[in-house]
ROTORLO-633977 format. One record per residue: x, y, z of N, C-alpha, C in turn; residue in three letters. Coordinates in pm, whole numbers, padded with zeros to 5 digits, always signed. Each point is the difference from the previous one (the first is absolute). Layout:
! residues N
XYZXYZXYZala
...
! end
This chain:
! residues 324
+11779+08849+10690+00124+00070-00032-00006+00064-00138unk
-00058-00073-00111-00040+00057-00137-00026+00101+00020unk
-00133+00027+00055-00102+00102-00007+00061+00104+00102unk
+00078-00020+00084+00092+00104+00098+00079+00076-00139unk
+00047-00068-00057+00135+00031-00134-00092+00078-00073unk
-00139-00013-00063-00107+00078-00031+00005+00141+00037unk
-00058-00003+00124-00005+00114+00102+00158+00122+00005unk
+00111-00038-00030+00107-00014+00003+00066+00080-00093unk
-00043-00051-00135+00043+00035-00141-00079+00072-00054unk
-00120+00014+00040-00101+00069-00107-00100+00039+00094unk
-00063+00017+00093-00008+00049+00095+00005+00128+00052unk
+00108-00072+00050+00110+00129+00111+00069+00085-00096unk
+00020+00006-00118+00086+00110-00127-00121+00030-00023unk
-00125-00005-00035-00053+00088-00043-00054+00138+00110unk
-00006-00075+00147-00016+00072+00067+00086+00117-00013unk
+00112-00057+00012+00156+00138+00041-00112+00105-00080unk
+00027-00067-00164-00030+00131-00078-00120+00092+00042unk
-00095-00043+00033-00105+00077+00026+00007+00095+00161unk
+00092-00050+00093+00057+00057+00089+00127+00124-00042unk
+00090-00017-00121+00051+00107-00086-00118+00096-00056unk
-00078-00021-00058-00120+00096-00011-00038+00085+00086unk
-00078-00075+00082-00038+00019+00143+00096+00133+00047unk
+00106-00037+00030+00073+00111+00054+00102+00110-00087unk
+00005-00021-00122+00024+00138-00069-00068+00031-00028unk
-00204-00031-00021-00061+00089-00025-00032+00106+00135unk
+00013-00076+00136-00038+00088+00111+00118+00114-00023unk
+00165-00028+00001+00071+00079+00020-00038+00090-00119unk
-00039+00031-00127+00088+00070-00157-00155+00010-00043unk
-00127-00047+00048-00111+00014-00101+00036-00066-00116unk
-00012-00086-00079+00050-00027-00133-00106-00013-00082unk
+00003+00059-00119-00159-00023-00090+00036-00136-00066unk
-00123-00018+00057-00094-00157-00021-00035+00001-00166unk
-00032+00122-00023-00068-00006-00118+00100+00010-00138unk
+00114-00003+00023+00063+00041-00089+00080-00128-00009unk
+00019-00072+00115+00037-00154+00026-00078-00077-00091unk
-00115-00011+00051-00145-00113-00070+00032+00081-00171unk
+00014+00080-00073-00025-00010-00126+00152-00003-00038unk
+00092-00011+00046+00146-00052-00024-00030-00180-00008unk
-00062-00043+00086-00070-00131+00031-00058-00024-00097unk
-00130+00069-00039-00064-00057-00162+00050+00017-00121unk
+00080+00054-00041+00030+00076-00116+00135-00053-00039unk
+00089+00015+00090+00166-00107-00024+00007-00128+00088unk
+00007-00005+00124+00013-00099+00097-00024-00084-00019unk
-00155-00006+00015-00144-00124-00052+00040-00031-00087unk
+00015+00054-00096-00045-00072-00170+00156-00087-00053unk
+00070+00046+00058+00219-00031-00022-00073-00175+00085unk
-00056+00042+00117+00010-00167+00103-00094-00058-00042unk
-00130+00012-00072-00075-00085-00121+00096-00049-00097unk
+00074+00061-00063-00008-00064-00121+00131-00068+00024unk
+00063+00043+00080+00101-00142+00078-00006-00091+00063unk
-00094+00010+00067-00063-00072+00076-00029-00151-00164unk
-00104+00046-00009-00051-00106-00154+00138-00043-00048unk
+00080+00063-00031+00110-00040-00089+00072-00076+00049unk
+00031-00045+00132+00085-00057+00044-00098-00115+00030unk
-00081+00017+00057-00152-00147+00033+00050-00099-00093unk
+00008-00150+00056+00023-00051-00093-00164-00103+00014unk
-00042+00045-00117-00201-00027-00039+00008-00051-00019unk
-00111-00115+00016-00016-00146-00059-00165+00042-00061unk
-00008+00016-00105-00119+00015-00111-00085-00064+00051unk
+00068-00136-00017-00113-00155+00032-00083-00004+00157unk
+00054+00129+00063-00078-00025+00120-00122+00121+00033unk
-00046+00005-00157-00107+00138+00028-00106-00048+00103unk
+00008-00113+00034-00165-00029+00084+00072+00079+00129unk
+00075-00006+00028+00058+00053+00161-00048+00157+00009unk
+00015+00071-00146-00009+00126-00009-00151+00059+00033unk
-00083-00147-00083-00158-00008-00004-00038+00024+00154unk
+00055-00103+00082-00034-00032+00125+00044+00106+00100unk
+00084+00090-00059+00059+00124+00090-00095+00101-00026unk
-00044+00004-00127-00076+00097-00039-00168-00021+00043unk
-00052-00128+00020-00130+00004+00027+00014+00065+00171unk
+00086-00066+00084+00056+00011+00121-00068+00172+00037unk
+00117+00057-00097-00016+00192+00008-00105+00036-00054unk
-00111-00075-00065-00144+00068-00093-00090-00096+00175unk
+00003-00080+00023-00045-00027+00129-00008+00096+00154unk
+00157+00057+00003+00025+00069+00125-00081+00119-00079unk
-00007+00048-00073-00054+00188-00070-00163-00054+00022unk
-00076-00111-00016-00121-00041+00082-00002+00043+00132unk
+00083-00090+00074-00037+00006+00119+00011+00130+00041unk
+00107+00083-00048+00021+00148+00022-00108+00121-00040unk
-00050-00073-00120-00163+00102-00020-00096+00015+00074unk
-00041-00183+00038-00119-00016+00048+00074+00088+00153unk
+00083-00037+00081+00050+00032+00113-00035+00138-00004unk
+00045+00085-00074-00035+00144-00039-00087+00063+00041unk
-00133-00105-00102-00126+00072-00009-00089-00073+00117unk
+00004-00087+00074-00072-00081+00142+00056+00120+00103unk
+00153+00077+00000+00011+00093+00114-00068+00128-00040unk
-00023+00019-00102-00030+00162-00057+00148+00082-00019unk
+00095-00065-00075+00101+00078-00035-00001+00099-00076unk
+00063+00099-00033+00008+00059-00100+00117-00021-00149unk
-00072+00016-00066+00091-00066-00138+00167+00013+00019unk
+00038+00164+00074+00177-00036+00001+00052-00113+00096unk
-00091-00001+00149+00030-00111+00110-00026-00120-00101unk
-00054-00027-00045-00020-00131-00091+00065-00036-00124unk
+00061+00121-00037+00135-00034-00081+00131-00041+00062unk
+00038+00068+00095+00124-00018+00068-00032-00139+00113unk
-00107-00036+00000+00007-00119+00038-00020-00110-00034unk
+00006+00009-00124+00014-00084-00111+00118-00019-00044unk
+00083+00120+00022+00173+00000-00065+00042-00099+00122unk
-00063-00007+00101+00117-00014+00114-00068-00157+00072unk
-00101-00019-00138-00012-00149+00007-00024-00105-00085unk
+00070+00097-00081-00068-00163-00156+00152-00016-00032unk
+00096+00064+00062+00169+00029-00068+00028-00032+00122unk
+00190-00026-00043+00028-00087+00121+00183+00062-00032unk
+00086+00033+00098+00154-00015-00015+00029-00133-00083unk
-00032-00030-00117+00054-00129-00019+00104+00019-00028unk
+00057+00065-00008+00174+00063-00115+00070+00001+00153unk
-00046+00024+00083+00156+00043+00097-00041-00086+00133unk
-00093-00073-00008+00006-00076+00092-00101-00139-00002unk
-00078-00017-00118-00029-00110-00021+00123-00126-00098unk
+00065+00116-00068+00129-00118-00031+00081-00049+00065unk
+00003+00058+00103+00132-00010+00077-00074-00122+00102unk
-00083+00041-00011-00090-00106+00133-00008-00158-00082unk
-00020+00020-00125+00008-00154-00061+00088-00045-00010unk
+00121+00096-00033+00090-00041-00046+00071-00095+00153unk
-00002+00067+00133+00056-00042+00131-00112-00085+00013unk
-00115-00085-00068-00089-00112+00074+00048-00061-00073unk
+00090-00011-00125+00035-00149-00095+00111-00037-00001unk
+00107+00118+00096+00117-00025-00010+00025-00037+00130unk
-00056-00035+00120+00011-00013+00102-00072-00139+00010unk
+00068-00072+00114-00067-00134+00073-00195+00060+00031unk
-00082-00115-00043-00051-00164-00072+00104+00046-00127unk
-00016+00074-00086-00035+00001-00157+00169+00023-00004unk
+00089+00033+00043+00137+00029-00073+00131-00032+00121unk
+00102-00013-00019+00080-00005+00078+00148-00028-00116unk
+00091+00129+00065+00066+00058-00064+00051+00053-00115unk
+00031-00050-00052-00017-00008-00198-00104-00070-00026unk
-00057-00104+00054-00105-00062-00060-00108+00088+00021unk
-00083+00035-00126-00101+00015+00015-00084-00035-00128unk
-00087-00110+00019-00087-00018-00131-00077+00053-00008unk
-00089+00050+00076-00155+00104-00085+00056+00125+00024unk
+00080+00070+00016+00016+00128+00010+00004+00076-00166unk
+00034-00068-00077-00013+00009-00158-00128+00040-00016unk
-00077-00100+00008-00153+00026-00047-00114+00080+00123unk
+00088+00054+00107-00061+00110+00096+00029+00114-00053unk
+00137+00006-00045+00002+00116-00042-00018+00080-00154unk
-00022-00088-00084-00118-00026-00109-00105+00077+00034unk
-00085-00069+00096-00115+00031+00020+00010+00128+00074unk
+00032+00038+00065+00014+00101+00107+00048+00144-00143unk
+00058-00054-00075+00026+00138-00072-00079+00028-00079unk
-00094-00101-00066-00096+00032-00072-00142+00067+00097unk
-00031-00046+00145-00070+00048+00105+00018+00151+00005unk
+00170+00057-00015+00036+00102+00000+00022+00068-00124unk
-00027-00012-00108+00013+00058-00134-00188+00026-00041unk
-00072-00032+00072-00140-00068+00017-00009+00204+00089unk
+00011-00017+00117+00007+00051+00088+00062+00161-00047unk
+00116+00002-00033+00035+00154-00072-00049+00045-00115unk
-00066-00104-00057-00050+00062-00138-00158+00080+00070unk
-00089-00023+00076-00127+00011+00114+00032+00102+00041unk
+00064-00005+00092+00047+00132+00098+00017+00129-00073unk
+00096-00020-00078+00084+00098-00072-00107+00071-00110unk
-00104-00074-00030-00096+00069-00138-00151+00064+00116unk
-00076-00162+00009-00150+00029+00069+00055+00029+00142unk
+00122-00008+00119-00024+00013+00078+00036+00157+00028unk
+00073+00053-00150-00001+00169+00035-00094+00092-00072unk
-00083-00092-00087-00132+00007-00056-00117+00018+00141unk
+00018-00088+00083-00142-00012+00118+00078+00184+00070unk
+00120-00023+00051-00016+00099+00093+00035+00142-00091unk
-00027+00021-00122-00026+00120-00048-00134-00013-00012unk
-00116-00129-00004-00112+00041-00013-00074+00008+00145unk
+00090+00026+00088-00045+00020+00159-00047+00143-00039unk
+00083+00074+00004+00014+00138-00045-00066+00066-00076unk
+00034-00043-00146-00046+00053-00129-00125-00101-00084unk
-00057+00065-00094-00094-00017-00050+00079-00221-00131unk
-00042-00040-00014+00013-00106-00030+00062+00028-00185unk
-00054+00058-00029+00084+00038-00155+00091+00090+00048unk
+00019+00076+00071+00124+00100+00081+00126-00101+00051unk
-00008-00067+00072+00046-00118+00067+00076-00082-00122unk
-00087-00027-00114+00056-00133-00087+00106+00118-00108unk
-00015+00135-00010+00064+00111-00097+00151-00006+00117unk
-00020+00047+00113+00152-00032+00108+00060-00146-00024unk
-00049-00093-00007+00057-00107-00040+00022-00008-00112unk
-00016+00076-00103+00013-00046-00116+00163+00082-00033unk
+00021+00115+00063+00040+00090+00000+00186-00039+00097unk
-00051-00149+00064+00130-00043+00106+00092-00059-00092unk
+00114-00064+00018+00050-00027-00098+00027-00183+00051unk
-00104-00054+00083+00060-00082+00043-00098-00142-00086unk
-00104+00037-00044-00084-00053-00101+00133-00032-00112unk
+00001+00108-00074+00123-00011-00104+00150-00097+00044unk
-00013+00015+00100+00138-00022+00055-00032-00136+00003unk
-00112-00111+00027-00052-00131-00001-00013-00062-00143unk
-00036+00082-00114-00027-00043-00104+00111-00040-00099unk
+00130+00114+00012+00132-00015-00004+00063-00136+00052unk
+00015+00007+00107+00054-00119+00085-00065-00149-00045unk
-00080-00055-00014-00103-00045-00024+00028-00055-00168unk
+00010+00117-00064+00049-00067-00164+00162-00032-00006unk
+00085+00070+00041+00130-00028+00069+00048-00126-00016unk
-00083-00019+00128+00012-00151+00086-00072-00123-00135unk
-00111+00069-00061-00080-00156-00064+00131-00005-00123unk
+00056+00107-00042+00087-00028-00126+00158+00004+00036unk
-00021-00044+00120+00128-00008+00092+00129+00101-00083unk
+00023+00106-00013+00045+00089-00015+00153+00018+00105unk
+00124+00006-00017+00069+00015+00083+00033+00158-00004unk
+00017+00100+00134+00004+00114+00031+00064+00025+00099unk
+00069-00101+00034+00126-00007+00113+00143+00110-00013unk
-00010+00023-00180+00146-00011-00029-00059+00167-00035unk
-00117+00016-00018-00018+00184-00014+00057+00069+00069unk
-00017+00148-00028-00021+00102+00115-00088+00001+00114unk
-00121-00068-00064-00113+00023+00110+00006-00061+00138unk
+00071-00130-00035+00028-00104+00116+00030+00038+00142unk
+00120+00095-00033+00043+00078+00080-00099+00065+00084unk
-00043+00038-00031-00105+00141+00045-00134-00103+00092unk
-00019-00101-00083-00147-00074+00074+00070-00076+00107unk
+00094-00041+00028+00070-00050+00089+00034+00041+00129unk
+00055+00169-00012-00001+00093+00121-00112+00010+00016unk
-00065+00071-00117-00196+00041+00067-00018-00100+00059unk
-00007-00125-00009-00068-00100+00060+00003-00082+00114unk
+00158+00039+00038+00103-00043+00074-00103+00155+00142unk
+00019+00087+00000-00031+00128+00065-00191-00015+00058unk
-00044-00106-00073-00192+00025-00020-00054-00029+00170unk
+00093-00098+00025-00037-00056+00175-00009+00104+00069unk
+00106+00064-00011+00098+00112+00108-00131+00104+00003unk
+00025+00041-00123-00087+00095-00035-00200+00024+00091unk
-00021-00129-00087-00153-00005+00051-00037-00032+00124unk
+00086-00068+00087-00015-00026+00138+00084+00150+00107unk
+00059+00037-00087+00038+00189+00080-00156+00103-00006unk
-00046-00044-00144-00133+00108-00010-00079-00079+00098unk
-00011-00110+00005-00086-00042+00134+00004+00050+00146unk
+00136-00019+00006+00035+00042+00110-00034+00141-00012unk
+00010+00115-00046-00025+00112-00005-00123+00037+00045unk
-00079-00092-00096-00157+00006+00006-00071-00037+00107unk
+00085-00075+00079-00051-00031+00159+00022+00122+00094unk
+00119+00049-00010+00014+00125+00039-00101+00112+00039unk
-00043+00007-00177-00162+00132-00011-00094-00078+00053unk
-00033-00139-00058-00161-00064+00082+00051+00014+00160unk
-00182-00020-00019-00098+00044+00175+00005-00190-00052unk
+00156-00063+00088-00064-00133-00020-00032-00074+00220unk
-00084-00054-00024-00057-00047+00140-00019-00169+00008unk
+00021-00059-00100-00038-00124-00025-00121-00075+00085unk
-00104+00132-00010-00133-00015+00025-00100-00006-00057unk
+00034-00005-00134-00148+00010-00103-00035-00081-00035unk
-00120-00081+00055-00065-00114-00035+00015-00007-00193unk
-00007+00037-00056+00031-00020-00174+00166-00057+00026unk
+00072+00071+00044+00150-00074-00005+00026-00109+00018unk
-00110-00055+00101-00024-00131+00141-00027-00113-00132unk
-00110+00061-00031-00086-00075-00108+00093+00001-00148unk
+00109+00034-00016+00049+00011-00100+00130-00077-00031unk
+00022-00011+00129+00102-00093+00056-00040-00158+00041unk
-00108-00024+00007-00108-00156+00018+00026-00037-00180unk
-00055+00080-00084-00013-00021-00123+00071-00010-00077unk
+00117+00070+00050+00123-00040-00089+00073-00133+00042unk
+00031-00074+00150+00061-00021+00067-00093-00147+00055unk
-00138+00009-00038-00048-00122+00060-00081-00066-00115unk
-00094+00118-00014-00074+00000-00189+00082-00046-00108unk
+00081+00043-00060+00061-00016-00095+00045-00158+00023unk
+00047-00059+00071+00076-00138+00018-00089-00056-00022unk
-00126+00011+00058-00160-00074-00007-00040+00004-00141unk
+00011+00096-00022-00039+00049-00184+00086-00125-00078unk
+00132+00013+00016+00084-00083-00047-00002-00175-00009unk
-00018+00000+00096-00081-00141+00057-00097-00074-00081unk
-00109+00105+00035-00136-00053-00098+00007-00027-00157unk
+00121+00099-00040+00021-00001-00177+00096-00093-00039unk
+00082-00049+00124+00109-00125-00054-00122-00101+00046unk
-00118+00022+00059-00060-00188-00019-00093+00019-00084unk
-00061+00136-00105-00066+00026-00105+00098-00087-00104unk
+00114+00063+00005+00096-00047-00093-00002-00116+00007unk
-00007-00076+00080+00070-00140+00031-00144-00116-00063unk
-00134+00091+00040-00121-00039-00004-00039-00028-00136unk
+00047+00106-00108-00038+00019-00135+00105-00064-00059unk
+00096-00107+00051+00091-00068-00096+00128+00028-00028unk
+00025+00093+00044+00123+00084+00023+00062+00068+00090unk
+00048-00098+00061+00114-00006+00160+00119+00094-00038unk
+00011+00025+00077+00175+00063+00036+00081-00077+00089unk
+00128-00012-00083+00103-00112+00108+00013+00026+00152unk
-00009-00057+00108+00051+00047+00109+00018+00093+00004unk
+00129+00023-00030+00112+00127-00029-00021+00128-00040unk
-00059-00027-00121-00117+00165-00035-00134+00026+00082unk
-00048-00115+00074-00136+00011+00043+00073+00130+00170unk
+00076-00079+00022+00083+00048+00170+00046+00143-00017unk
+00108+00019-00153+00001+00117-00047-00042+00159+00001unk
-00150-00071-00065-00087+00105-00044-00075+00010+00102unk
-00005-00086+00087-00119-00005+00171+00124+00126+00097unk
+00146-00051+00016+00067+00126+00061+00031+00110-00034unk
-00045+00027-00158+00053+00117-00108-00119+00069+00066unk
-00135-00033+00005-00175+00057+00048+00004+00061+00113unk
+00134-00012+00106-00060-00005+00161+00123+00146+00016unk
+00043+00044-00133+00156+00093+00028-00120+00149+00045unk
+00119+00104+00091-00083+00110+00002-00052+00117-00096unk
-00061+00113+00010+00029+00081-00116+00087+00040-00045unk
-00035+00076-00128+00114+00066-00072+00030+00134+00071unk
+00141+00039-00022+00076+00146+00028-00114+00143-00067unk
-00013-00079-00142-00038+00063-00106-00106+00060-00008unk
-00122-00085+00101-00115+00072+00014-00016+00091+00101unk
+00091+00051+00057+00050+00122+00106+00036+00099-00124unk
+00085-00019-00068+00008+00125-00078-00075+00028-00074unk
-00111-00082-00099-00063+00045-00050-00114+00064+00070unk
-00039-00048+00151-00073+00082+00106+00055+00142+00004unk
+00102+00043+00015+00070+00129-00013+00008+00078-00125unk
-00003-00080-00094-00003+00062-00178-00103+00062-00005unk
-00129-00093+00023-00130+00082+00015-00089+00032+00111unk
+00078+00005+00097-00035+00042+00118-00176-00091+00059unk
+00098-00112-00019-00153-00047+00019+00008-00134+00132unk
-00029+00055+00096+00015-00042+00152+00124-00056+00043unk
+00126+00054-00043+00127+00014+00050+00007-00088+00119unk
-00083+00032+00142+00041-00049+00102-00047-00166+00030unk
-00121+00000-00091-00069-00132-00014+00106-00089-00090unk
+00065+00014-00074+00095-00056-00097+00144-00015+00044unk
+00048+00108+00126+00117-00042+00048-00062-00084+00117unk
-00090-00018+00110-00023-00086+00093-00007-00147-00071unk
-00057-00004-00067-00025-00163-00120+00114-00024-00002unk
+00067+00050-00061+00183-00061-00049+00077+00011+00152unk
+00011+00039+00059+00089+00027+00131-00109-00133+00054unk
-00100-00019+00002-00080-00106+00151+00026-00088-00062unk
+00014-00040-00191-00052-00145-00014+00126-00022-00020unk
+00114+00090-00036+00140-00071+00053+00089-00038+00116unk
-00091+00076+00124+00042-00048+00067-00044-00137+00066unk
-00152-00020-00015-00091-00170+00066+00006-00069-00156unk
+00092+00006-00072+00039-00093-00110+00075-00106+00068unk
+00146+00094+00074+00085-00092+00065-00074-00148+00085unk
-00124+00045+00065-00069-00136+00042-00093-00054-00091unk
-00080+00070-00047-00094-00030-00079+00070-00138-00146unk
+00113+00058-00032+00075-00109-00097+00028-00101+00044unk
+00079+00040+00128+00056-00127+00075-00134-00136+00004unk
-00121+00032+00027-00120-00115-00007-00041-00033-00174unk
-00005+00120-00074+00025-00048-00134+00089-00111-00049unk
+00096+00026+00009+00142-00097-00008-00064-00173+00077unk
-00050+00018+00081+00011-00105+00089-00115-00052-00071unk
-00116+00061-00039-00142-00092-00070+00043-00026-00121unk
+00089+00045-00097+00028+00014-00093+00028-00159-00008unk
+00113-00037+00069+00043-00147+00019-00103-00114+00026unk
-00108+00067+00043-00085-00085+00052-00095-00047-00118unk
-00031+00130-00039-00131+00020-00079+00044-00046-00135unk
+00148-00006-00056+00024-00041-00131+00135-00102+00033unk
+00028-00092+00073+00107-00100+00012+00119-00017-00121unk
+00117+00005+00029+00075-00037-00144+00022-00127+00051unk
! end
């Protein structure tokens, strides 16, 4: 029933939106392109640095960040070697790297922890004791996760495209780097900015970022030649969706091996935070630089949709594999 409420809430709304896409771009044509840099330039950078500001961080739990981060320097392995064993070419091997070392953790890996700690074994009604320290962990998984995406993962798919110092000059050039470094000192000198002008403004932007990026999706399905036949999609969807949990696995009993366990609670956490689908994000930056568009919307459309099962067995080993 949880995981129905899953499907339900976060799910089924993101669909609508991309079905709103979907069909005002068939009726009106709507430029895509003028969307996606409304997206990088105000959108994005307003739902970063709100995003951080409102997180409530726990410093003391940088190993989680460590363990998220070896996780994503692990999947960009398996995504190289994968690459170069098929004979890819460097842009196919960028965009399939976006669409597997990154994960929705923001719009649907929280929501997914948050409904496994607040629900029967772990919660029942107001009671809930580990849901505190899930969602601890889960935001640092996800503050881990947007800082990646948002720099090297629009770093890889401009260097699909463009020359590798070309690529790192466009990123340098986004404002969403800046927009992290801001947020980031903010937050360490806890700064209150509630009571500004600005508040206002990052609040709607940020409030609008869902709507927004899951309509350009939808759009973008529209223009792709999509067939959900391309063995890379197939294979891209194993790796995000079966790989990654496995990845996860092996580094909580590294962890556990070298002296330094994670409670239950963070171990179960960070094992269902690993198994979420791709990001929205690496569809648009496929479209920013035109760098295999249709390969980047099939990834996000397949691995959100065999998430819905694929989690459901996550969830269930999770209990197994780390007992509270």
């Amino acid at each position: 029933m949880a995981f129905l409420q899953i499907i339900t809430d976060n799910i089924l709304p993101l669909l609508v939106f991309v079905a709103i896409g979907y069909l005002m771009d068939k009726k009106y044509h709507l430029d895509v392109g003028s969307l996606t840099k409304l997206t990088f330039y105000i959108i994005l950078p307003c739902f970063i640095f709100y995003s951080i500001n409102i997180a409530d961080i726990d410093f003391r739990l940088f190993h989680v960040f460590l363990i998220a981060l070896a996780l994503m320097a692990a999947l960009g392995i398996i995504g190289t070697v994968t690459a170069k064993v098929l004979g890819w070419d460097p842009s196919k091997r960028e965009a399939f790297k976006n669409g597997t070392m990154f994960s929705n953790a923001g719009n649907i890996g929280i929501a997914v922890t948050a409904l496994v700690f607040s629900n029967p074994p772990y919660g029942h009604g107001t009671v809930t004791p580990y849901l505190a320290e899930a969602a601890a962990v889960s935001t640092i998984v996800l503050v881990q996760m947007n800082m990646f995406l948002n720099t090297l993962g629009l770093y890889q798919a401009g260097k699909g495209s463009l020359s590798p110092h070309d690529a790192l000059m466009v990123v340098a050039h986004m404002p969403v780097i800046y927009t992290l470094t801001v947020a980031f000192t903010v937050k360490y000198f806890g700064w209150n900015i509630s009571d500004t002008l600005i508040w206002p403004v990052l609040v709607n932007c940020s409030s609008g970022f869902i709507a927004i990026v899951m309509m350009a999706l939808g759009m973008q399905i529209h223009r792709s030649t999509i067939s959900f036949s391309d063995p890379a999609s197939w294979l891209a969807c194993f790796v995000r969706l079966i790989v990654a949990p496995l990845c996860a696995w092996i580094l909580l009993r590294l962890w556990a091996v070298s002296g330094a366990p994670f409670s239950p609670v963070a171990a179960q956490t960070i094992f269902i935070m690993s198994s979420v689908p791709a990001p929205v994000n690496s569809v648009l930056y496929a479209v920013e630089f035109h760098n295999h568009e249709n390969l980047a919307t099939e990834i996000v459309m397949m691995t959100t949709f065999l998430s819905c099962i694929t989690m459901t067995g996550v969830i269930f080993l999770a209990r197994i594999l780390f007992p509270i």
